[in-house]
Chimera marker file (.cmm) of the C-alpha trace (Angstrom):
<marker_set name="trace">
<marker id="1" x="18.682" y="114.595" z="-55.349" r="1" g="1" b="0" radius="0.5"/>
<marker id="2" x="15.496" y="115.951" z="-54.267" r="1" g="1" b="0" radius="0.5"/>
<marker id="3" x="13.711" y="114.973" z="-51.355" r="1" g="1" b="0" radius="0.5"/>
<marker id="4" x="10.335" y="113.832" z="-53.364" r="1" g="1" b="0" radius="0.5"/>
<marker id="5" x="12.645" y="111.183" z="-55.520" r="1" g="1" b="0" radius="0.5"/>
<marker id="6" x="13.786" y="110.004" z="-52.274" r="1" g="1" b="0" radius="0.5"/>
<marker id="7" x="12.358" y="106.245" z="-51.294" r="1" g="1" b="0" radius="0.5"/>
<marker id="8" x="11.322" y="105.523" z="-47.635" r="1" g="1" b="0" radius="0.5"/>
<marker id="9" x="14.717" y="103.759" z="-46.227" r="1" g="1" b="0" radius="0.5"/>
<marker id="10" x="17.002" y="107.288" z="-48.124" r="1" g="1" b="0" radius="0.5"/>
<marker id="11" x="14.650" y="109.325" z="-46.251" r="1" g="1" b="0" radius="0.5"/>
<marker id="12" x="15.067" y="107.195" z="-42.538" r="1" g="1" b="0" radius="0.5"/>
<marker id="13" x="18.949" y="107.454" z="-43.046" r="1" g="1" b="0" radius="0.5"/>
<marker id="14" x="18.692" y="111.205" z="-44.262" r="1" g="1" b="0" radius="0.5"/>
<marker id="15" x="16.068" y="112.000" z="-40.946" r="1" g="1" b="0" radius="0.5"/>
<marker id="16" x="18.878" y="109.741" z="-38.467" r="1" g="1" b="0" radius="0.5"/>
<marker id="17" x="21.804" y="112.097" z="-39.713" r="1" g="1" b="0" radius="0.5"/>
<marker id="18" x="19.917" y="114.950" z="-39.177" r="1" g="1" b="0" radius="0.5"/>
<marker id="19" x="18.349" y="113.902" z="-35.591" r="1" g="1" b="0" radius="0.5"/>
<marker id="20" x="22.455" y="113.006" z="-34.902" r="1" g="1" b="0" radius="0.5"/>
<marker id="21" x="23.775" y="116.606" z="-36.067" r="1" g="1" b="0" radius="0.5"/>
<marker id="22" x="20.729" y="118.011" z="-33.589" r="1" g="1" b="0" radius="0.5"/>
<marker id="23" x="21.987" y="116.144" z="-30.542" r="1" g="1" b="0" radius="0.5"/>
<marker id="24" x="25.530" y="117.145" z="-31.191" r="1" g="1" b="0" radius="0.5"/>
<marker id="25" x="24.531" y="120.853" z="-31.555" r="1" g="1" b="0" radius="0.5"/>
<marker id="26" x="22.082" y="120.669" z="-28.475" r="1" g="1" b="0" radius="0.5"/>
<marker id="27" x="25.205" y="119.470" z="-26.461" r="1" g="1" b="0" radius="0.5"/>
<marker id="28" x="27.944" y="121.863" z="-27.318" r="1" g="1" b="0" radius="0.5"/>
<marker id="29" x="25.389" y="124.645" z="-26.484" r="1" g="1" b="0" radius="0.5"/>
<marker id="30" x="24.917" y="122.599" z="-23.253" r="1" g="1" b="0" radius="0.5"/>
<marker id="31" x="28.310" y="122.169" z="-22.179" r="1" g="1" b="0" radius="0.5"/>
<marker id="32" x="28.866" y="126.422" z="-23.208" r="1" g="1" b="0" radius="0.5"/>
<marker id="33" x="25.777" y="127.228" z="-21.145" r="1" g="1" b="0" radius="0.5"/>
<marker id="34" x="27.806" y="124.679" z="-18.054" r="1" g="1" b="0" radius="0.5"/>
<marker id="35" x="30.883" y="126.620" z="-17.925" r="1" g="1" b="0" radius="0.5"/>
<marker id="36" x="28.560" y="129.853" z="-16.871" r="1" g="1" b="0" radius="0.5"/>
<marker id="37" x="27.307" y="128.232" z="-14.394" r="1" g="1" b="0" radius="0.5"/>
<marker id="38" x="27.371" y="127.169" z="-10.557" r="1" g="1" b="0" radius="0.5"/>
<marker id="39" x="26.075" y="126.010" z="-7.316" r="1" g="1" b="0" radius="0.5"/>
<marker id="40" x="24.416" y="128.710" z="-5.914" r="1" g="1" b="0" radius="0.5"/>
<marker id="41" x="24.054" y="131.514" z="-8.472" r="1" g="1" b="0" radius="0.5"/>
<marker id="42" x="20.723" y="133.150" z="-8.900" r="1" g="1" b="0" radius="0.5"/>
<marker id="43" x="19.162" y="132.460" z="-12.294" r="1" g="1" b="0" radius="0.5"/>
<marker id="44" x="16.321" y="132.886" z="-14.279" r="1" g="1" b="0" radius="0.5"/>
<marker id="45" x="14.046" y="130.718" z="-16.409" r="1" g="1" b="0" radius="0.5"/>
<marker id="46" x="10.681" y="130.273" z="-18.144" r="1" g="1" b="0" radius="0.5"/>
<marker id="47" x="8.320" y="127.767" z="-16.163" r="1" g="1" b="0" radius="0.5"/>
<marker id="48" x="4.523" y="126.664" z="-17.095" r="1" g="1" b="0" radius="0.5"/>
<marker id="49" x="3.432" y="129.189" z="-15.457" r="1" g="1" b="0" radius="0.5"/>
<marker id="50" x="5.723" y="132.146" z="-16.943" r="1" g="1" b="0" radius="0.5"/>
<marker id="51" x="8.969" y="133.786" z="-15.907" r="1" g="1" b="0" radius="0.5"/>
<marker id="52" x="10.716" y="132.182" z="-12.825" r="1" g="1" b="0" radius="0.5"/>
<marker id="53" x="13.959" y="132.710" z="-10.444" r="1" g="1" b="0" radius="0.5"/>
<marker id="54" x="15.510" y="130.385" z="-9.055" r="1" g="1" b="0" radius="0.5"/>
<marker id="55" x="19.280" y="129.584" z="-7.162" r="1" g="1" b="0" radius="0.5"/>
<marker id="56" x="21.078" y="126.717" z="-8.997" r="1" g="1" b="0" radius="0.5"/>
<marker id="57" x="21.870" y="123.894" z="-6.232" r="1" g="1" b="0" radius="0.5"/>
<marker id="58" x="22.896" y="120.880" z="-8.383" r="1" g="1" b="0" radius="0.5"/>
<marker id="59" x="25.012" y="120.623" z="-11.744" r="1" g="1" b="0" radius="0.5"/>
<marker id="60" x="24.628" y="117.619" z="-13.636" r="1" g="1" b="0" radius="0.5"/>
<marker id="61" x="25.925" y="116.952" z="-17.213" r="1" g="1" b="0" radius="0.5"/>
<marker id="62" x="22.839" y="117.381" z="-19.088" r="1" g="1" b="0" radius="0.5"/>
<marker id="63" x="21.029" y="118.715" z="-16.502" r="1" g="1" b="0" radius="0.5"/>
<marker id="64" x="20.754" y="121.647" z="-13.845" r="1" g="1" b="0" radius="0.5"/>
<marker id="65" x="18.712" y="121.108" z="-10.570" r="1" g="1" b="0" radius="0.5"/>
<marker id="66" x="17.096" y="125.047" z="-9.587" r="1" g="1" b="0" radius="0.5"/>
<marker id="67" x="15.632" y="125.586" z="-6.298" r="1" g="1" b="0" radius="0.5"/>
<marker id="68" x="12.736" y="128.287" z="-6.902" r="1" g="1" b="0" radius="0.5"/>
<marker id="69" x="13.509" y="131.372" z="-5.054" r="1" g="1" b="0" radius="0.5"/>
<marker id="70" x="10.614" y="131.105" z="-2.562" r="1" g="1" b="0" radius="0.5"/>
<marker id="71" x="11.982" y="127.571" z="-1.809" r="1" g="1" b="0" radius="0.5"/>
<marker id="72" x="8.830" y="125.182" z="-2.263" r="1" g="1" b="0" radius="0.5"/>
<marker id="73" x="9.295" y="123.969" z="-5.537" r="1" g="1" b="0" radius="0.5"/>
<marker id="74" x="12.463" y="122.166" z="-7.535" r="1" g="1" b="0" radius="0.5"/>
<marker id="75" x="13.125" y="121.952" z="-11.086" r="1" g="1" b="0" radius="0.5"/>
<marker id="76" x="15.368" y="120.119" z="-13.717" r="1" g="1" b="0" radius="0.5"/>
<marker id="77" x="16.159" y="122.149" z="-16.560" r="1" g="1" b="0" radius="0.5"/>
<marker id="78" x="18.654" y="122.254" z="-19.510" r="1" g="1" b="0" radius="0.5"/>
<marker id="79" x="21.528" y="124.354" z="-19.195" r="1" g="1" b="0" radius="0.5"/>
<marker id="80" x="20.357" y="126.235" z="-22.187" r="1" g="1" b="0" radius="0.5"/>
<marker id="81" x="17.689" y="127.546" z="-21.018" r="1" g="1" b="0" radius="0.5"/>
<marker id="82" x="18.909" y="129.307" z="-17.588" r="1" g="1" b="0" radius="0.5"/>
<marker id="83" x="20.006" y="132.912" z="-17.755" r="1" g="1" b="0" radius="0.5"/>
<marker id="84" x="22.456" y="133.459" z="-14.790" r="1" g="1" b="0" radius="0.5"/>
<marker id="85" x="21.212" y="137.134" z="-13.057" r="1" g="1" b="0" radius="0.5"/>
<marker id="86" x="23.932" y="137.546" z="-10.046" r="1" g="1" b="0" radius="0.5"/>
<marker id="87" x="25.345" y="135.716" z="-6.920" r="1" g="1" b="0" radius="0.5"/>
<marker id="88" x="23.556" y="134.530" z="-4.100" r="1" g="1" b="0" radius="0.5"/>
<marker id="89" x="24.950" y="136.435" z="-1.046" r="1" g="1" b="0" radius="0.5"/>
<link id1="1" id2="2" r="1" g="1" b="0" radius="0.2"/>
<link id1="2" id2="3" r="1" g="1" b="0" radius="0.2"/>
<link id1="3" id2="4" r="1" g="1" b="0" radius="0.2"/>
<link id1="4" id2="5" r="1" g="1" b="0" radius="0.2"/>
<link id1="5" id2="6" r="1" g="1" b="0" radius="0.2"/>
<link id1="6" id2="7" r="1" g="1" b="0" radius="0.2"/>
<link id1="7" id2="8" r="1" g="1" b="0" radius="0.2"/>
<link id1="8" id2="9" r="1" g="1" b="0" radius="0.2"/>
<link id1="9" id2="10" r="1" g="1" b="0" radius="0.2"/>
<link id1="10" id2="11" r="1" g="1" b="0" radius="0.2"/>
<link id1="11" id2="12" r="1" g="1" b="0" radius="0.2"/>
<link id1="12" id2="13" r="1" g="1" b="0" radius="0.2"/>
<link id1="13" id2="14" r="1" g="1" b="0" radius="0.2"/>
<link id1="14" id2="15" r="1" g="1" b="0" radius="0.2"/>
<link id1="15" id2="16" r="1" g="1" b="0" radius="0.2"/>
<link id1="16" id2="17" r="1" g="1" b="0" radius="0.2"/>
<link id1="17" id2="18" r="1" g="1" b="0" radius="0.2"/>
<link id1="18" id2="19" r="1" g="1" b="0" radius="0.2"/>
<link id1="19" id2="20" r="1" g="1" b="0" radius="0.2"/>
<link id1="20" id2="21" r="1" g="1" b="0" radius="0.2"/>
<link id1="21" id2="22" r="1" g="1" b="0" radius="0.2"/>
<link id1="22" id2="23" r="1" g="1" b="0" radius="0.2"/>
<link id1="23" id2="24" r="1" g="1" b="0" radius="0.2"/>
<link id1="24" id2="25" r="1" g="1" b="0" radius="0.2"/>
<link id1="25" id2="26" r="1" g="1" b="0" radius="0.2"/>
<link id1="26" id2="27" r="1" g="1" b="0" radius="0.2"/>
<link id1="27" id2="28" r="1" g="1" b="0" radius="0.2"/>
<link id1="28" id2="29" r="1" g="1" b="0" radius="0.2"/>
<link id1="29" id2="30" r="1" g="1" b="0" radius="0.2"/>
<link id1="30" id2="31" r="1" g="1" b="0" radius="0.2"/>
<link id1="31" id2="32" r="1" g="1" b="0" radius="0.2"/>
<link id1="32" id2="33" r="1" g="1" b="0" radius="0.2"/>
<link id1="33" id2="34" r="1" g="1" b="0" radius="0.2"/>
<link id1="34" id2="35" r="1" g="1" b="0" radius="0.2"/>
<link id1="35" id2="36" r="1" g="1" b="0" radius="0.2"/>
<link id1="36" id2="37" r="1" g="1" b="0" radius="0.2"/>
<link id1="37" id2="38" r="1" g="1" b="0" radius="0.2"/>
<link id1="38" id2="39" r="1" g="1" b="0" radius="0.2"/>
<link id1="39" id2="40" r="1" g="1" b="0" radius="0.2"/>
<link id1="40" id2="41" r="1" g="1" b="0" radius="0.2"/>
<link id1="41" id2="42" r="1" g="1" b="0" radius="0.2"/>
<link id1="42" id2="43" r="1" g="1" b="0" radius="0.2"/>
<link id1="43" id2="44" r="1" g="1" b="0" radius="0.2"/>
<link id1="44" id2="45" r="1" g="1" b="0" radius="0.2"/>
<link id1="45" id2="46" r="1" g="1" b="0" radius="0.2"/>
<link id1="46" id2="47" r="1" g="1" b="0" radius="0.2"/>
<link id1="47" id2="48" r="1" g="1" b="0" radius="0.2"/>
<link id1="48" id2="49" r="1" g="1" b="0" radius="0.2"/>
<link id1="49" id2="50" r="1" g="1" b="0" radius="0.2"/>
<link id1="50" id2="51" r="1" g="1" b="0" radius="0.2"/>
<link id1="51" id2="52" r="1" g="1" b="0" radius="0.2"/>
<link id1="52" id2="53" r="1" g="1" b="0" radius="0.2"/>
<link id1="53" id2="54" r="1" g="1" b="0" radius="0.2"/>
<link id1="54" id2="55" r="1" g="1" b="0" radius="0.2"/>
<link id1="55" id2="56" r="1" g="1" b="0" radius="0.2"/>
<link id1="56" id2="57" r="1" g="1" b="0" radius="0.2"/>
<link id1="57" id2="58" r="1" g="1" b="0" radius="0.2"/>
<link id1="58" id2="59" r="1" g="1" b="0" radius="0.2"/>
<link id1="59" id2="60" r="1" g="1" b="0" radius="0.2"/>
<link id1="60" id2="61" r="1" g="1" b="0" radius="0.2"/>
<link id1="61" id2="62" r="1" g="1" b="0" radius="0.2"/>
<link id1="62" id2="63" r="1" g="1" b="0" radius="0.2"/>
<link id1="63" id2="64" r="1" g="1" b="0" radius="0.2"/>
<link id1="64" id2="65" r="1" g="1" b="0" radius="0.2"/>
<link id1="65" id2="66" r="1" g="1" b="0" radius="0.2"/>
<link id1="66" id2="67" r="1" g="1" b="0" radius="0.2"/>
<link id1="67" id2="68" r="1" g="1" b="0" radius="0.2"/>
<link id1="68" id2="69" r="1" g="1" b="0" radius="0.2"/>
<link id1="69" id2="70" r="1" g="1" b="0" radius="0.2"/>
<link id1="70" id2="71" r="1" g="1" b="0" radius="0.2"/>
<link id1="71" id2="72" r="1" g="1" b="0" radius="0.2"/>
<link id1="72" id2="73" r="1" g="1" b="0" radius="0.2"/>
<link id1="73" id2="74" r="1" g="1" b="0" radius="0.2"/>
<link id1="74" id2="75" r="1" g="1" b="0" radius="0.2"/>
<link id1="75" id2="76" r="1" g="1" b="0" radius="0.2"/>
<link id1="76" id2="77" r="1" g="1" b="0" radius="0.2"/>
<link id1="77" id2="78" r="1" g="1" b="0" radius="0.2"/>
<link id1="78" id2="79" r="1" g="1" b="0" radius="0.2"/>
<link id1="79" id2="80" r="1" g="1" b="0" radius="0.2"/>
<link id1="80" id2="81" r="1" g="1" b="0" radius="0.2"/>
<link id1="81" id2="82" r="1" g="1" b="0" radius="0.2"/>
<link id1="82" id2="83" r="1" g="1" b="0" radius="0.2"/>
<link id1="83" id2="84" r="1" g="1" b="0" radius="0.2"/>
<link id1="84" id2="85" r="1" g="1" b="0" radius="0.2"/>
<link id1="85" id2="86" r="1" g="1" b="0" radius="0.2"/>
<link id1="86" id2="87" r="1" g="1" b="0" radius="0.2"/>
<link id1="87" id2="88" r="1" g="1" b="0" radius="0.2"/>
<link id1="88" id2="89" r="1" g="1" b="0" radius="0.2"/>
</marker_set>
């Protein structure tokens, strides 16, 4: 079937399968990016205002709380997007 012959409600169920099969695929990347990390490692990261380093002080399911290096600010980030760099001595 092609997508043009589709009516409005084939479409909806179509777009909620594929918005499912996103989530699942967001979290198994998630939970891989989890096992490589923890409390305390030095990581790095892109914030608003470009590249950033931070030291991982929280580990939450879906979520990773980063302490920026210089100390003043916080973030919450997605697993996925932290790249571990080496261990906080």
């Amino acid at each position: 079937m092609r997508i043009e012959d589709m009516s409005i409600d084939q479409l909806l169920e179509l777009n909620q399968y594929i918005c499912q099969r996103i989530d699942e695929l967001q979290d198994q990347e998630n939970l891989q990016a989890l096992v490589q990390l923890r409390v305390g490692l030095k990581v790095t990261f892109d914030s608003r205002t470009g590249p950033a380093v931070g030291i991982v002080t929280k580990i939450n399911r879906k979520s990773v709380i980063v302490l920026a290096e210089d100390g003043t600010k916080q973030y919450k980030i997605s697993p996925g997007l932290l790249r571990p760099l080496r261990d906080v001595e």
